[in-house]
N, C-alpha and C positions, 0 to 999 in steps of 0.2 A: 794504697801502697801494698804492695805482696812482699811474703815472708812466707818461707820456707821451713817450716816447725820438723823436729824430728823425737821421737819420740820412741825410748825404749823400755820394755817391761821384761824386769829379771825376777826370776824367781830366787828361794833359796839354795836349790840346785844348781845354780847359776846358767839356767837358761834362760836362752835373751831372745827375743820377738822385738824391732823394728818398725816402726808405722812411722809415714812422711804426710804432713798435714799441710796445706798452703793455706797460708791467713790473710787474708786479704782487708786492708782498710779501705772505708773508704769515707770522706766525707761529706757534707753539707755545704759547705761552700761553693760557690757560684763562680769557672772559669775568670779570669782577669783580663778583662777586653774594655777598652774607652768608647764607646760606639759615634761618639764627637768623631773619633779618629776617618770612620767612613763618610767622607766625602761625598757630596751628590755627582752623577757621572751626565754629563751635557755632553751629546754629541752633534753635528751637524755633517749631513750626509751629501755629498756631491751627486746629484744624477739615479740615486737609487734611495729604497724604501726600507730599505733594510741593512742591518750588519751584522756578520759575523761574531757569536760570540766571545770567540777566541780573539778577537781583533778588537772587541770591546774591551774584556775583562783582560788583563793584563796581570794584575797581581791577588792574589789568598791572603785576607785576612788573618795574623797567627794571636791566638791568645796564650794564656799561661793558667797552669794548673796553680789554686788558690796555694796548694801544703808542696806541691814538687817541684814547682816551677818549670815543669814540662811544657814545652810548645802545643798547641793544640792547633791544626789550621781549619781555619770555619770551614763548614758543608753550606753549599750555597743554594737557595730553591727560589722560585720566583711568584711573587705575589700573582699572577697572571692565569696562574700553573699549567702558564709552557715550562716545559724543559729546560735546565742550564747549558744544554748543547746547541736547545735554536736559535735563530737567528731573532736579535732586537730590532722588531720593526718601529718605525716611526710610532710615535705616541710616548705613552708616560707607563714604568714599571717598575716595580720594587724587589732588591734585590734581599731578600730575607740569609741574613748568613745566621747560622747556629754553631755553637761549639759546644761540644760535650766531653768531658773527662774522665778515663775510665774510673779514675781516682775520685770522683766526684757524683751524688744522686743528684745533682743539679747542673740544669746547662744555663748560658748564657746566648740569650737570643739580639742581634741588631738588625736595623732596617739599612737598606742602602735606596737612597732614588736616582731613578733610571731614566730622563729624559732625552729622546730621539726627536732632533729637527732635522728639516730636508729642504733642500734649496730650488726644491720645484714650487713656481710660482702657483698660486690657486687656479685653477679653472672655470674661465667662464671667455662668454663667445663675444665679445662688445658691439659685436652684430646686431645683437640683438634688442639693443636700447635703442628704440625708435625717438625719434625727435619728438619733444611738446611742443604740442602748438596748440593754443588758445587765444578767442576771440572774445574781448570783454563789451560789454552793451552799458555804457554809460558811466563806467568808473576806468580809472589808470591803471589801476591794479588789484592784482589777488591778491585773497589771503595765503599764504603758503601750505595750510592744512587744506585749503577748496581746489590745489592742482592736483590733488590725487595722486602719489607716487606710487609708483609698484615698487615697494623692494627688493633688488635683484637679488641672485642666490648662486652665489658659486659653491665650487665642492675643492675640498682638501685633494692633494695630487698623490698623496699615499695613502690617506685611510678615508678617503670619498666622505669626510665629513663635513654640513653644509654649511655654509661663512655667507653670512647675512651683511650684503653693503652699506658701508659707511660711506654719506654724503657729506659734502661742502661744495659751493660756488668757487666759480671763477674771479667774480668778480667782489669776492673779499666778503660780502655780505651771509650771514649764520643764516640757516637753511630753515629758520622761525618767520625770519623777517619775508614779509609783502615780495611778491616779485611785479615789479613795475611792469609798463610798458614796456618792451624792448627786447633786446636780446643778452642772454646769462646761458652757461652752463656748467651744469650739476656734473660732477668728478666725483664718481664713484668708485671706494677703496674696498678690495677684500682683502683681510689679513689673516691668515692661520698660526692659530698658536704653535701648532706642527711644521712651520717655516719660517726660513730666516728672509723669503721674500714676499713682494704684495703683487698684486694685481691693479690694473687702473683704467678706468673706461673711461670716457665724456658721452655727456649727453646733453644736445642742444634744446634751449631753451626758447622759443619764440610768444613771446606775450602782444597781441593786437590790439586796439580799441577801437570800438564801433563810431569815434566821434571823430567828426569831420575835420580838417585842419582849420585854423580861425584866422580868419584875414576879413579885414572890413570892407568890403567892396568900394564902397563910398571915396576912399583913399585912391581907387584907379581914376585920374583927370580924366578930359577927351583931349587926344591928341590931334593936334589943330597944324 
């Protein structure tokens, strides 16, 4: 708090001299802000990677001075340390708001979280999951660890991060179990935490056996 002191020294002669002193308090107390109050800010972007931060941040946090109950509105800086003027790209960021009061040697600092998703699906080419095909010599089926998968790899569509494929079957069976004789195929999901969409490829499945079909010959009559 400022004050205004004045301050005059007379003699016996009655001369006077004048002096203005400004006093300033101040105290220890820590602005008055809930940081419950800040909210986390999700956004989900249509067609682009980024947004404006003006078109993010919408409202200033205001706090109050402990002893004046002055508004104070937070200074806002970003965990990232971009700028509060650029633009939020896709991903995750924290908005660090601080208030300080002249009235006060103590500030009050909160976090704000900053999550950006994007509606661009992940990238990958499903060209490029070639068919399995396997030929077994003496059994009906594999083991599902002896077919060997390559796990595909797509990449995020904003920030080219790499999303490792999630399997399951077609045909209802957990991607543990034997793949018999036959035909199945594996549907391959990428999801990014960075998007509110997935990705979805197939990939055919063909299992063979080396064993002949079984029919008793003996069972053919001669036709008379």
């Amino acid at each position: 708090i400022l004050y205004d002191l004045k301050w005059i020294f007379q003699d016996e002669s009655n001369n006077k001299v004048t002096c203005n002193q400004k006093l300033i308090i101040n105290s220890d107390l820590t602005p008055i802000f809930n940081c419950n109050d800040l909210k986390p800010i999700n956004k989900i972007l249509d067609g682009t990677c980024s947004i404006d931060s003006a078109n993010l941040i919408t409202t200033t946090p205001i706090a109050k001075d402990a002893c004046t109950d002055e508004e104070i509105l937070g200074i806002g800086s970003r965990k990232s340390g971009k700028a509060m003027s650029e633009p939020f790209a896709v991903g995750a960021d924290t908005i660090i708001w601080t208030f300080s009061s002249k009235y006060s040697s103590e500030i009050t600092v909160c976090e704000q979280p900053v999550f950006i998703k994007g509606k661009n699906a992940p990238i990958f080419d499903c060209e490029k999951l070639l068919p399995i095909e396997r030929v077994l010599d003496g059994v009906c089926q594999i083991d599902s660890a002896d077919l060997i998968l390559d796990i595909p790899v797509a990449k995020d569509a904003c920030t080219n991060e790499e999303i490792l494929g999630v399997p399951t079957r077609k045909s209802g069976k957990t991607m543990t179990e034997a793949f018999a004789v036959g035909a199945d195929t594996i549907i391959w999901t990428f999801s990014s935490k960075y998007s509110s969409e997935i990705t979805t490829c197939e990939q055919p499945v063909s299992i063979k056996g080396k064993n002949a079909p079984i029919f008793d010959c003996e069972k053919l009559l001669p036709i008379e």
